[in-house]
ZAMARBA-79208 format. One record per atom (N, C-alpha, C): atom name; x, y, z; residue in three letters; residue number from 1. Coordinates in Angstrom, 3 decimals. Layout:
REM residues N
lumke,X,Y,Z,kefi,palo
CA,X,Y,Z,ALA,NUM
...
REM end
This chain:
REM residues 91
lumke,X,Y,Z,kefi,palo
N,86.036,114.640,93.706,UNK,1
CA,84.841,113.836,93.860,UNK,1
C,85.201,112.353,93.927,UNK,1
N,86.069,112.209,93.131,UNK,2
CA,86.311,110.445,92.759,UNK,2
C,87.351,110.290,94.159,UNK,2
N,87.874,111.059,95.123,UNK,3
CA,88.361,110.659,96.602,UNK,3
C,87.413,110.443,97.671,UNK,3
N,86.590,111.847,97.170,UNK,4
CA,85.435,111.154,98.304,UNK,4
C,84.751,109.696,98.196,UNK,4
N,84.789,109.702,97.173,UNK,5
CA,83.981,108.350,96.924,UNK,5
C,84.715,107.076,97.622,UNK,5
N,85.861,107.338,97.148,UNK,6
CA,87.130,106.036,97.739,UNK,6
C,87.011,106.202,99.331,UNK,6
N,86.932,107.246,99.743,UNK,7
CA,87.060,107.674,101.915,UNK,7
C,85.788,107.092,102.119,UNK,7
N,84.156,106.917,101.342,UNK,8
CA,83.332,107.041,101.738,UNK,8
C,83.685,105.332,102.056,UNK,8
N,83.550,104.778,100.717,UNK,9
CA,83.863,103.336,100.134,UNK,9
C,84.459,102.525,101.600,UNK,9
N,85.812,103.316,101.734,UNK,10
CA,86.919,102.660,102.767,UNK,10
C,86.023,102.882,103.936,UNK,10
N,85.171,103.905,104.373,UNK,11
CA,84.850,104.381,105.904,UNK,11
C,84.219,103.289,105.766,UNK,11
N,83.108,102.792,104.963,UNK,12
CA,82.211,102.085,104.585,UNK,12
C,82.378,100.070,104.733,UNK,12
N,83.634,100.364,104.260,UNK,13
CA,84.244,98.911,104.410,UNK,13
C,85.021,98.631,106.166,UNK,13
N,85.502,99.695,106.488,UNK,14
CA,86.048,99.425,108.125,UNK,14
C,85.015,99.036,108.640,UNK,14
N,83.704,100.152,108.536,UNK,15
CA,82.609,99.807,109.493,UNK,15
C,82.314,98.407,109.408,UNK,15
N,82.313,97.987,108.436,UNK,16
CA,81.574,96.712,108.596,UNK,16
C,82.402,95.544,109.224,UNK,16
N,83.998,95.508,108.634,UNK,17
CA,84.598,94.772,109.095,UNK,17
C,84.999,94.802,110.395,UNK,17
N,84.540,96.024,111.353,UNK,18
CA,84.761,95.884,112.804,UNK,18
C,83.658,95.171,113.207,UNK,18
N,82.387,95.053,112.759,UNK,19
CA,81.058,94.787,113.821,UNK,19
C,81.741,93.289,112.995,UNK,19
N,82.157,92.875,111.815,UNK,20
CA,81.949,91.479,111.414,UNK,20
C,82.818,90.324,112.543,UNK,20
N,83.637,90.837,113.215,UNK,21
CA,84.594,90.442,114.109,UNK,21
C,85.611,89.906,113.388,UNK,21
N,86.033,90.712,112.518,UNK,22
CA,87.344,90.127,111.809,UNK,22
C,88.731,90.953,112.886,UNK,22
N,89.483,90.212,112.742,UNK,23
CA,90.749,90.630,113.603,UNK,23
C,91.443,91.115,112.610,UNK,23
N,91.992,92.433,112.930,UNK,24
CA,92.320,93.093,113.227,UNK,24
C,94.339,93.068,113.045,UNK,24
N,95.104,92.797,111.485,UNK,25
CA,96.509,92.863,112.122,UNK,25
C,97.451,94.041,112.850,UNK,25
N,97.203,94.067,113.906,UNK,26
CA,97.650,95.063,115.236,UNK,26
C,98.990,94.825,115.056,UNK,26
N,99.756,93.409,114.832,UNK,27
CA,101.086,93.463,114.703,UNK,27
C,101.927,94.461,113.601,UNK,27
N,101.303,94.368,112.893,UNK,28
CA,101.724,95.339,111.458,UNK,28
C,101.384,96.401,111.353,UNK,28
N,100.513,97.047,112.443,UNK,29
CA,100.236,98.334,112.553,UNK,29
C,100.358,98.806,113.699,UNK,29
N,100.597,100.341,113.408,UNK,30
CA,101.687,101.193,114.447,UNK,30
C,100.968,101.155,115.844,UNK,30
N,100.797,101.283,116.900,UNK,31
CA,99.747,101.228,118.019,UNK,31
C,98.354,102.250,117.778,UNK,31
N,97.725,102.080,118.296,UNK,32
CA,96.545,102.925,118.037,UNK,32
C,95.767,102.888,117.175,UNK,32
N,96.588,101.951,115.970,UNK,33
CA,95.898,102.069,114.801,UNK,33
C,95.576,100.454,114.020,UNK,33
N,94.877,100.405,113.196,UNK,34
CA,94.170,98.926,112.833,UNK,34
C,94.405,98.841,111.508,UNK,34
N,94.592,97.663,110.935,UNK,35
CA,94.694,96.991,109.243,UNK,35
C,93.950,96.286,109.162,UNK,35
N,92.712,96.708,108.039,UNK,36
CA,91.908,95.718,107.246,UNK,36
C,92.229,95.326,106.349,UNK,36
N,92.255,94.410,105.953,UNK,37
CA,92.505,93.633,104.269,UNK,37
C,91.237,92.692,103.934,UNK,37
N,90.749,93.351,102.458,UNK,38
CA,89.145,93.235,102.250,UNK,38
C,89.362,93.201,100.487,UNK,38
N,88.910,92.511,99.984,UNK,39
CA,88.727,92.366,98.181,UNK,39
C,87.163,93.225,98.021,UNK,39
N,87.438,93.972,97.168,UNK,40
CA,86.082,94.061,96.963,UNK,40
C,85.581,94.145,95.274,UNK,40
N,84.303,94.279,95.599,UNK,41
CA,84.043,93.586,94.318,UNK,41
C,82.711,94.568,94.044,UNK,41
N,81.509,94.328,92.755,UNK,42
CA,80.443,95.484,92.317,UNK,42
C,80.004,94.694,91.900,UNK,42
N,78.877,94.297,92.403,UNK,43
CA,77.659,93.215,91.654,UNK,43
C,76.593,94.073,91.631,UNK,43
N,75.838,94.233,90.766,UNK,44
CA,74.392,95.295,90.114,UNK,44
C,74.843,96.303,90.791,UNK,44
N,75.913,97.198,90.411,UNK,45
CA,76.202,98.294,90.687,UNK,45
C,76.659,98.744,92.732,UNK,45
N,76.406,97.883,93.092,UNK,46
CA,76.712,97.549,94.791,UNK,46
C,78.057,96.974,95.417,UNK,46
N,78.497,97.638,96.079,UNK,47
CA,79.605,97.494,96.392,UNK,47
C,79.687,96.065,97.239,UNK,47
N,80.215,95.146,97.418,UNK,48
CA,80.125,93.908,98.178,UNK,48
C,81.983,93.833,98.460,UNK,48
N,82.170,93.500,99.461,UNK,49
CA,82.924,93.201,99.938,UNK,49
C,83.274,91.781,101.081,UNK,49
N,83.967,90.448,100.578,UNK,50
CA,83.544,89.503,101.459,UNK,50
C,82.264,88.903,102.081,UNK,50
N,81.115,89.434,101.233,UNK,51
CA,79.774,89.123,101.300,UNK,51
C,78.923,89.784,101.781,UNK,51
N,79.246,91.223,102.354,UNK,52
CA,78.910,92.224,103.380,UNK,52
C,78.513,93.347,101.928,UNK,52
N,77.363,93.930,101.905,UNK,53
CA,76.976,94.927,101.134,UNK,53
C,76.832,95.888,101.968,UNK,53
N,77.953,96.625,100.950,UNK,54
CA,78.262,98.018,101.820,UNK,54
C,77.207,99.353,100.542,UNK,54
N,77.259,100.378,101.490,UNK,55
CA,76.023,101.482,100.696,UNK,55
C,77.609,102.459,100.538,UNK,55
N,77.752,103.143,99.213,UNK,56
CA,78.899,103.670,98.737,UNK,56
C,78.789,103.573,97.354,UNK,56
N,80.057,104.614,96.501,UNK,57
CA,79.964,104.361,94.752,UNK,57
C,81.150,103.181,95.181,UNK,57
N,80.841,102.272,93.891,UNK,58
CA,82.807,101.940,93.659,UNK,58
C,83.975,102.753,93.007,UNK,58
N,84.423,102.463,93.532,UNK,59
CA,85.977,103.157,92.410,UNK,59
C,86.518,102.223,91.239,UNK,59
N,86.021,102.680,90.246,UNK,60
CA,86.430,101.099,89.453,UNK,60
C,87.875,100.674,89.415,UNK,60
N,88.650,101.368,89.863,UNK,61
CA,89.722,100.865,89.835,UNK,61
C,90.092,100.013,91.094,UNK,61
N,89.356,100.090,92.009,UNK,62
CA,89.575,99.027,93.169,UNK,62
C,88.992,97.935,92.869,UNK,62
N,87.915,97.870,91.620,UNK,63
CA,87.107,96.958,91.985,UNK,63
C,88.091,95.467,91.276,UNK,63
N,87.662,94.353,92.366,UNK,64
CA,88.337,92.926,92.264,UNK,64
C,89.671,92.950,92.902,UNK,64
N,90.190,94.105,93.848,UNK,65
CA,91.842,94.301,93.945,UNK,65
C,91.442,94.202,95.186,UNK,65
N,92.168,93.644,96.083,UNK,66
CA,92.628,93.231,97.612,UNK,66
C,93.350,94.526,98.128,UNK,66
N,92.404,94.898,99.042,UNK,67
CA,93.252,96.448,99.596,UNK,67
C,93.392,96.294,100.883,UNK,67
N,94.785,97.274,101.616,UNK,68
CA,94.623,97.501,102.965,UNK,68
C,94.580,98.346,103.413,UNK,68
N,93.581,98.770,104.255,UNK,69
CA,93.388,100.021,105.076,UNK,69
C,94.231,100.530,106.509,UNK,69
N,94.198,101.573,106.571,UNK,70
CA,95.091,101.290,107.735,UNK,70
C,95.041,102.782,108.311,UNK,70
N,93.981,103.028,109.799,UNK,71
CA,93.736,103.886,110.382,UNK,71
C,93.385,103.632,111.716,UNK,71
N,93.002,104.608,112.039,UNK,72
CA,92.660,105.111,113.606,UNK,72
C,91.642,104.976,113.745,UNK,72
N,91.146,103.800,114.931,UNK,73
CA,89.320,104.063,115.387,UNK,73
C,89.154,104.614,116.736,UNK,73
N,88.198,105.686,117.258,UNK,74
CA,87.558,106.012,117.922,UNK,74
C,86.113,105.701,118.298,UNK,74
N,85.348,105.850,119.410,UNK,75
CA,84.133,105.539,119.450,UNK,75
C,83.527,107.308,119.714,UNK,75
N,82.771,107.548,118.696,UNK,76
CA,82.003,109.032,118.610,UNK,76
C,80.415,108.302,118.801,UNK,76
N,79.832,108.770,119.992,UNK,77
CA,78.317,108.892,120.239,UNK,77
C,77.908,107.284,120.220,UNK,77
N,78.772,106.362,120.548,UNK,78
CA,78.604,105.185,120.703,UNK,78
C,78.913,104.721,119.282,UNK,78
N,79.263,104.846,118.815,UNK,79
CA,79.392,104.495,116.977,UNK,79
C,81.044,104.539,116.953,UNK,79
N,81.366,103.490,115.757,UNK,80
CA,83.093,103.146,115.925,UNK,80
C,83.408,104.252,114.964,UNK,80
N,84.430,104.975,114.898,UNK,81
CA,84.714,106.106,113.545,UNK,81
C,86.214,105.149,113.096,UNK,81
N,86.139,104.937,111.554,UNK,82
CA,87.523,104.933,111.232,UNK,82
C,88.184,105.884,110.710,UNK,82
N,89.504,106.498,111.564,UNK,83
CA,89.908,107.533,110.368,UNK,83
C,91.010,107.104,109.791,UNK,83
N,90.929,107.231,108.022,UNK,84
CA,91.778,106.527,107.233,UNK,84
C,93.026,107.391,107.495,UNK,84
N,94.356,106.658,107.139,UNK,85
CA,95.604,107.005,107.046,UNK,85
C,96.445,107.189,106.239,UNK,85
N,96.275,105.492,105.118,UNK,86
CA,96.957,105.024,104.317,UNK,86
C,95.625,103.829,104.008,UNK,86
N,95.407,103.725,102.433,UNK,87
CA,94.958,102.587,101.526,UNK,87
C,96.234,102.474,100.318,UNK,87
N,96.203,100.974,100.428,UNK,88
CA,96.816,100.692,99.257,UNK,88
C,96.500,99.514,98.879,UNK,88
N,96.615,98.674,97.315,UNK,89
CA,96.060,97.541,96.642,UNK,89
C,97.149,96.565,96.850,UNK,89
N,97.301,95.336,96.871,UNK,90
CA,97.971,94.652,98.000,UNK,90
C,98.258,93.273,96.632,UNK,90
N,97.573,93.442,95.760,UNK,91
CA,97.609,92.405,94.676,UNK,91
C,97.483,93.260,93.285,UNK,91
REM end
């Protein structure tokens, strides 16, 4: 249960950071695939990330830690999909 929560969290945090137009380090990741680096944080129980309120539980152990994501996006039914690969806490 406490993974789903973290996949939901992370799906949750890509999405946003693709529509936010954050770039993307492509150099550091393998082709095909994308790195986010995002702090996130739990204010009244809500996940916030870089100012963006994302709908998800937190993981308290991520919470305040600088993570990077690092997966594969597709576009399914006009909608971006991230599929995770590798997360890890970066601080």
């Amino acid at each position: 249960m406490k993974a789903a929560k973290i996949l939901v969290g992370i799906l949750a945090i890509a999405f946003v950071f693709s529509f936010a137009g954050m770039t993307f380090a492509a150099d550091e990741a393998a082709p095909g695939e994308v790195m986010i680096t995002g702090v996130i944080e739990n204010v009244d129980g809500a996940m916030i990330v870089d100012g963006n309120k994302l709908v998800g539980d937190v993981d308290a152990g991520l919470v305040g830690k600088k993570v990077e994501v690092t997966g594969t996006v597709a576009e399914v039914d006009g909608v971006k999909v991230l599929t995770v690969t590798a997360i890890k806490a970066v601080e």
